[in-house]
C-alpha positions as CSV (number, residue, x, y, z in Angstrom):
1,X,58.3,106.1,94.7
2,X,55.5,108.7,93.0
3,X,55.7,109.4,90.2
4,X,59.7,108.9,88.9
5,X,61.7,107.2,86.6
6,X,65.1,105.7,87.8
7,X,68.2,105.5,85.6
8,X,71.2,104.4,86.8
9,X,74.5,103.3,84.7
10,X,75.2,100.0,85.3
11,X,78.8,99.9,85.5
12,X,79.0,102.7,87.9
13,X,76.6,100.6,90.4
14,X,78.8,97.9,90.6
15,X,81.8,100.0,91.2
16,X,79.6,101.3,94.5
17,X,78.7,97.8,94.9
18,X,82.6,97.2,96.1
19,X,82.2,99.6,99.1
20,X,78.9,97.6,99.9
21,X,77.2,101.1,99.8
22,X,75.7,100.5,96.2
23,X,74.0,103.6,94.3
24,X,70.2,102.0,95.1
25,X,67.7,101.5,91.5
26,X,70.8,100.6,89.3
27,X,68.7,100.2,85.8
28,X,65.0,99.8,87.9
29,X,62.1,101.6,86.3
30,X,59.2,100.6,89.3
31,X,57.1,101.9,86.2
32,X,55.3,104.7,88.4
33,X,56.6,107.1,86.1
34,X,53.5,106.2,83.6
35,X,51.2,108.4,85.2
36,X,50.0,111.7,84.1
37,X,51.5,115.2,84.5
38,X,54.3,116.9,82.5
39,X,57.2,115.1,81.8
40,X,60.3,116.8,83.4
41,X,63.6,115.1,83.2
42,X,66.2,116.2,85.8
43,X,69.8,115.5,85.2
44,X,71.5,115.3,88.4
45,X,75.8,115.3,89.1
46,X,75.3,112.3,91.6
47,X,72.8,110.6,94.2
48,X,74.1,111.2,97.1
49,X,72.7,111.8,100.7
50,X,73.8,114.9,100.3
51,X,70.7,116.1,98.2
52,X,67.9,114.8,101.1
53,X,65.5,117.8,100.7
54,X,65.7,116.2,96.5
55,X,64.9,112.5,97.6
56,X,62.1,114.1,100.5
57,X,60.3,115.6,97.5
58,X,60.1,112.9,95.1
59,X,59.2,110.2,97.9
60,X,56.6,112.5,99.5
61,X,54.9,113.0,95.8
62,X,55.6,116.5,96.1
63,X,56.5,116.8,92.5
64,X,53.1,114.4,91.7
65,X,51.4,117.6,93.6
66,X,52.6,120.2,91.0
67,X,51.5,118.0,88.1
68,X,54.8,116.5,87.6
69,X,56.3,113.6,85.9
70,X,59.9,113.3,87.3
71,X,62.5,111.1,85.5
72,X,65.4,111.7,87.0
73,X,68.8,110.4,85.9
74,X,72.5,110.4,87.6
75,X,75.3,112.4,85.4
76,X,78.3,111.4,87.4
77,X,79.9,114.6,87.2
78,X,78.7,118.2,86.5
79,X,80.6,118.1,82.8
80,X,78.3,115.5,81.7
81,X,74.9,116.5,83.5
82,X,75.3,120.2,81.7
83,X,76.2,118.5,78.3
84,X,72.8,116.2,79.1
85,X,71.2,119.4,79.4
86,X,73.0,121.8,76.3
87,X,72.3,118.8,73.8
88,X,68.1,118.6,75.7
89,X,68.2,115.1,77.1
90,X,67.6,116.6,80.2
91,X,65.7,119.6,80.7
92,X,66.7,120.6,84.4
93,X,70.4,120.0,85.5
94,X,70.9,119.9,89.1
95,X,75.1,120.8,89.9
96,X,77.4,122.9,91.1
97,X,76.5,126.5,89.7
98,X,80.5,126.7,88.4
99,X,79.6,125.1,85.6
100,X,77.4,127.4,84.5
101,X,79.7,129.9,84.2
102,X,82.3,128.1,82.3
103,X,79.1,127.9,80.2
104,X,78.3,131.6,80.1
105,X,82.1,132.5,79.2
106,X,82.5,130.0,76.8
107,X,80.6,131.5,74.6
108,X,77.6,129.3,74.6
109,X,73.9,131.7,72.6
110,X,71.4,129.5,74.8
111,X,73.2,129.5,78.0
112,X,72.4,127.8,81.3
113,X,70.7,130.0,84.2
114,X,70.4,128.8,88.0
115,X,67.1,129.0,89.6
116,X,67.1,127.2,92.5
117,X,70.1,127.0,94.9
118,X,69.8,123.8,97.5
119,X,72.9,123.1,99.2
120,X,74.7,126.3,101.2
121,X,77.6,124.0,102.2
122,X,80.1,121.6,100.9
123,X,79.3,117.9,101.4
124,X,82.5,116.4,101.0
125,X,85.1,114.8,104.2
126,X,88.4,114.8,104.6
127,X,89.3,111.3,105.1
128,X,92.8,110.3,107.2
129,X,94.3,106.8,106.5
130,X,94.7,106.9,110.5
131,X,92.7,108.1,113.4
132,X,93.4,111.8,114.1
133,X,92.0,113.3,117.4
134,X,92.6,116.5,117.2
135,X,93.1,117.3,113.4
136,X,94.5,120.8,112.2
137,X,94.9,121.6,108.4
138,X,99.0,122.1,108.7
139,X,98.7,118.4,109.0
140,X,97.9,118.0,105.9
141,X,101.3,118.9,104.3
142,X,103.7,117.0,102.4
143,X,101.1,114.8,102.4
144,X,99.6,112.8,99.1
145,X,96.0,113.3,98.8
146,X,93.6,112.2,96.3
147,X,91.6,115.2,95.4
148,X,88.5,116.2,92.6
149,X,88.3,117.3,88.9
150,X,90.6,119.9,88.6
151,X,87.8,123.1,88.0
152,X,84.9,121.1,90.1
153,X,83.3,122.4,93.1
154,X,85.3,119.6,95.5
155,X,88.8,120.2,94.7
156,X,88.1,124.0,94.5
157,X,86.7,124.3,98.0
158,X,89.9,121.9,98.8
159,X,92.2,124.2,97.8
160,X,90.4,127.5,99.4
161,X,90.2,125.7,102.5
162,X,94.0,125.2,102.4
163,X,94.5,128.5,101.1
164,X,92.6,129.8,104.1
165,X,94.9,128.1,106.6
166,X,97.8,129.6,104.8
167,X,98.7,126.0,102.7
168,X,99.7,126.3,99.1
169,X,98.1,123.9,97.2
170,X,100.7,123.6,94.7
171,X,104.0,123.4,96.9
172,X,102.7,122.3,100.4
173,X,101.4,119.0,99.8
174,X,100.5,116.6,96.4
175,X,97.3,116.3,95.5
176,X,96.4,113.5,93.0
177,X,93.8,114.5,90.3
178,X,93.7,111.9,87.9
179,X,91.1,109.8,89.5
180,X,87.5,109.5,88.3
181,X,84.6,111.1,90.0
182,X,83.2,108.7,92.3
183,X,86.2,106.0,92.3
184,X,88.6,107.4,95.2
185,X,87.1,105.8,97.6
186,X,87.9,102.9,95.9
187,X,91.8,103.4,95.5
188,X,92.3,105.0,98.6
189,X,91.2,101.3,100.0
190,X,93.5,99.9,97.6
191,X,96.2,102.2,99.1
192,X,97.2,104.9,97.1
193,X,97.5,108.2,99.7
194,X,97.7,109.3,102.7
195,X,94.2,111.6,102.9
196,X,91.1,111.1,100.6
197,X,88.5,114.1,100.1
198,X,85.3,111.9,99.8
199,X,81.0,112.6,99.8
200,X,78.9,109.8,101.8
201,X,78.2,107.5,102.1
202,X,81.5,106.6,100.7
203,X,83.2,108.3,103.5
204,X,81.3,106.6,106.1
205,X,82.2,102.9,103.9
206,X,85.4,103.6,104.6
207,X,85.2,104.2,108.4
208,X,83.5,100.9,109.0
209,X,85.7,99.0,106.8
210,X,88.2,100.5,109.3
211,X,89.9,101.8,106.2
212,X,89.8,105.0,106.6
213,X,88.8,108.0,109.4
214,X,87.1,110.9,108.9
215,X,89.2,114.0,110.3
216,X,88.0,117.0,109.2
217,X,84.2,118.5,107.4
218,X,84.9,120.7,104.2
219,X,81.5,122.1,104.7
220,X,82.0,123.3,108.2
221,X,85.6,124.4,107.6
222,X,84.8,126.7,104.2
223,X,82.1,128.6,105.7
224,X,78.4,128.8,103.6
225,X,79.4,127.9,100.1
226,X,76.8,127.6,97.4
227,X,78.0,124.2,96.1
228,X,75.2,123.3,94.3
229,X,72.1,124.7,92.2
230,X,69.1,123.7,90.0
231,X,69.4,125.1,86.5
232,X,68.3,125.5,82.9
233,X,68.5,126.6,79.2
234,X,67.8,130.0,79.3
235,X,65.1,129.1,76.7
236,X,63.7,126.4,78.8
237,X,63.0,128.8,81.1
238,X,61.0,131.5,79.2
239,X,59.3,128.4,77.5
240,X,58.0,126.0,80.1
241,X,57.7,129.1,83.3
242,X,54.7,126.9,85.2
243,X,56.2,123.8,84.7
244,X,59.6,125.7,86.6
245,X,57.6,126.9,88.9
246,X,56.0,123.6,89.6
247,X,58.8,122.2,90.1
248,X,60.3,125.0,92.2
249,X,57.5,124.9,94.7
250,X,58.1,120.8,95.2
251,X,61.5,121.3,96.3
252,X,60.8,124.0,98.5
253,X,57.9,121.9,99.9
254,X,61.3,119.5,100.1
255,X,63.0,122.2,101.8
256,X,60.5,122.7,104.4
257,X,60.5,119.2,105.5
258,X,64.0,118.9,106.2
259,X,64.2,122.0,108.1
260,X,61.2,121.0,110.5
261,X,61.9,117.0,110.9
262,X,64.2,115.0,112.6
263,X,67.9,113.2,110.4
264,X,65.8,110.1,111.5
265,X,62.7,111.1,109.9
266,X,64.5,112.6,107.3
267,X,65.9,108.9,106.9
268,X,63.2,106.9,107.0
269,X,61.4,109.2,104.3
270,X,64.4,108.9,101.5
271,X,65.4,104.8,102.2
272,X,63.9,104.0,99.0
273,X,66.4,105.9,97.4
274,X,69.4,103.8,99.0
275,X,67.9,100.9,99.7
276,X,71.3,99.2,99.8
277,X,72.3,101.5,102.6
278,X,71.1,100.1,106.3
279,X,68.5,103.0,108.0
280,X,71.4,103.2,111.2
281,X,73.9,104.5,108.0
282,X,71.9,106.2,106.5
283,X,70.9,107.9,109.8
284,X,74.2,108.5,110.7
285,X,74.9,110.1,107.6
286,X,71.8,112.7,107.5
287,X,72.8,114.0,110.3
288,X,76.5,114.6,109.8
289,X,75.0,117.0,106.9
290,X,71.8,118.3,109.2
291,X,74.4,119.1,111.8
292,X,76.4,121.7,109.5
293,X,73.2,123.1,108.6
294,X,73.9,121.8,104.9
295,X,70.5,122.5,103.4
296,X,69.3,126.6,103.2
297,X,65.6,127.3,104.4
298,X,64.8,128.5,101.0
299,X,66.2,128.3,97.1
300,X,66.8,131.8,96.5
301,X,70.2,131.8,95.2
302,X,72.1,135.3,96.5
303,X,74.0,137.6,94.9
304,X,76.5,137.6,97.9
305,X,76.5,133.6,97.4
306,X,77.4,133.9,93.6
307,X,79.5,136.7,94.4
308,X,81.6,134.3,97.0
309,X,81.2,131.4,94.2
310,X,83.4,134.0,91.7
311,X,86.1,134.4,94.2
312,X,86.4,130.7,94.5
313,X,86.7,130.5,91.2
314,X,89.4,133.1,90.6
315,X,91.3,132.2,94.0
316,X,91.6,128.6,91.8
317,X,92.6,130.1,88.3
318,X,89.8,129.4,86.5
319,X,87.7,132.6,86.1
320,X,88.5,134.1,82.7
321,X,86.2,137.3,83.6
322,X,83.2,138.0,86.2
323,X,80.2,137.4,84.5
324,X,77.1,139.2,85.7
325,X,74.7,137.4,88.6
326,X,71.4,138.8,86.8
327,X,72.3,137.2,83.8
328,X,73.3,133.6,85.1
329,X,70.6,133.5,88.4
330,X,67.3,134.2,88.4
331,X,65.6,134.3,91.5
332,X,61.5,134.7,90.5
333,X,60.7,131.1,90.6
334,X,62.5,130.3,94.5
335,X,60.8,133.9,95.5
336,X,57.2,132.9,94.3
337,X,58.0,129.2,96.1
338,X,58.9,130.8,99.2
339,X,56.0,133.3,99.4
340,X,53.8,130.1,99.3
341,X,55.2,128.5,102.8
């Protein structure tokens, strides 16, 4: 890798370990990250395949280009990467951009502000316990399915998926909340429910443990979504604008890859980041998310996306008010990145 500092929590790899698809660096520092440019630590809510144009950037030394020093460390789960970002261990978070609204309305002085958006759909499967050819949401009910974080980006694009196919969430089927962020997988193999909303490559594990099937794409069936974002203090931002910029301008060079390579070069290029996950995986997996167009061709974060982000939010309950998108996006940093192509 150039130029990046791995941290991984221990306990959390091992727990991947048991679906053979292990979280690759667990607690490895390849000590590249001693070189010289500023020192930018990026909080992220998971490492998943999900993120490619992310993992293209740091392995291409795009962010060594702009004079960065990336440390980048895995939150597992948007609550703790935007506390690892309120309380400055990290300076950048990269989540969904929900959470910085529940930011914004709770009250917080130095609030959090999106900058870059990268994903424009959701990246999570619906996983069947049995092969379904021809799968059709109505299926789904009076079903037990393990869903997300009640709140979180996953379950909410769940439930507005259901929703959509006229399926009440509440009285149609059970959905089973209490799990962990990342261990589903795990109990659905251990057999609790009947569907499993999972991200790779866990869904994938599952398939070729012959475990599990995956029936239906959330990303393809809830339309362009803006799942997740980059983001900072608002102070941060007004403090360090090159170093934003910088970094803005890697990912878009990030960006630009994915958009004009193939999911096997786009494979070979991020291995090193799940070097526990075979190249015909990881393959396999690149493309189920090139083929729903997952990744936008820019980071400009809309006001029509954020304005669709809102609805989710209220269709699930959780919106105490609207909160205004100039305040909580700002788009000068993906505009200036864009420019540069």
């Amino acid at each position: 890798m150039k130029g990046i500092h791995f941290k991984k929590a221990g306990a959390v790899c091992m727990a991947a370990a048991t679906l053979a698809f292990a979280l690759s660096g667990c607690g490895a520092d390849d000590g590249s990250s001693n070189g010289g440019g500023t020192k930018v630590v990026l909080n992220e809510v998971a490492h998943s395949i999900f993120y490619a144009p992310l993992y293209v950037a740091i392995e291409e030394g795009y962010f060594a280009e702009e004079g960065i020093q990336l440390e980048l460390v895995t939150g597992f789960g948007a609550d703790k990467t935007m506390t690892a970002v309120l309380t400055d261990e990290a300076d950048i978070g990269f989540m969904g951009s929900e959470s910085t609204i529940y930011t914004y309305t709770g009250g917080t002085a130095d609030y959090v502000v999106n900058f870059a958006q990268l994903t424009q759909r959701a990246g999570n499967f619906l996983v069947s316990r049995t092969p379904i050819d021809d799968f059709s949401w109505d299926m789904i009910k009076g079903k037990d399915v393990l869903g997300g974080r009640a709140g979180g980006m996953p379950e909410m694009v769940f439930e507005y998926i259901l929703e959509k196919n006229g399926i009440d969430p509440a009285s149609d089927l059970r959905i089973d909340q209490s799990i962990d962020f990342g261990s589903t997988a795990a109990a659905f193999s251990g057999g609790q429910g009947d569907f499993t909303v999972e991200f790779e490559p866990h869904a994938t594990a599952l398939e070729l443990q012959g475990e599990g099937y995956v029936v239906a794409s959330l990303g393809e069936d809830s339309g362009y979504v803006p799942y997740t974002s980059f983001s900072a203090k608002k102070s941060y931002l007004e403090k360090h604008k090159d170093t934003v910029q910088g970094f803005t301008n890697a990912l878009q060079k990030g960006m630009d890859y994915v958009q004009n390579h193939t999911p096997e070069e786009i494979a070979k290029v991020i291995a090193p980041q799940f070097a526990e996950t075979d190249m015909e995986t990881l393959t396999t997996i690149v493309k189920r998310y090139y083929d729903q167009d997952t990744w936008k061709d820019n980071l400009i974060f809309e006001k029509d996306a954020f304005d669709l982000l809102q609805n989710i939010l209220d269709d699930a309950g959780v919106l105490e008010k609207r909160v205004p998108y100039e305040e909580l996006v700002t788009t000068e940093f993906a505009e200036d990145a864009a420019s540069k192509r």
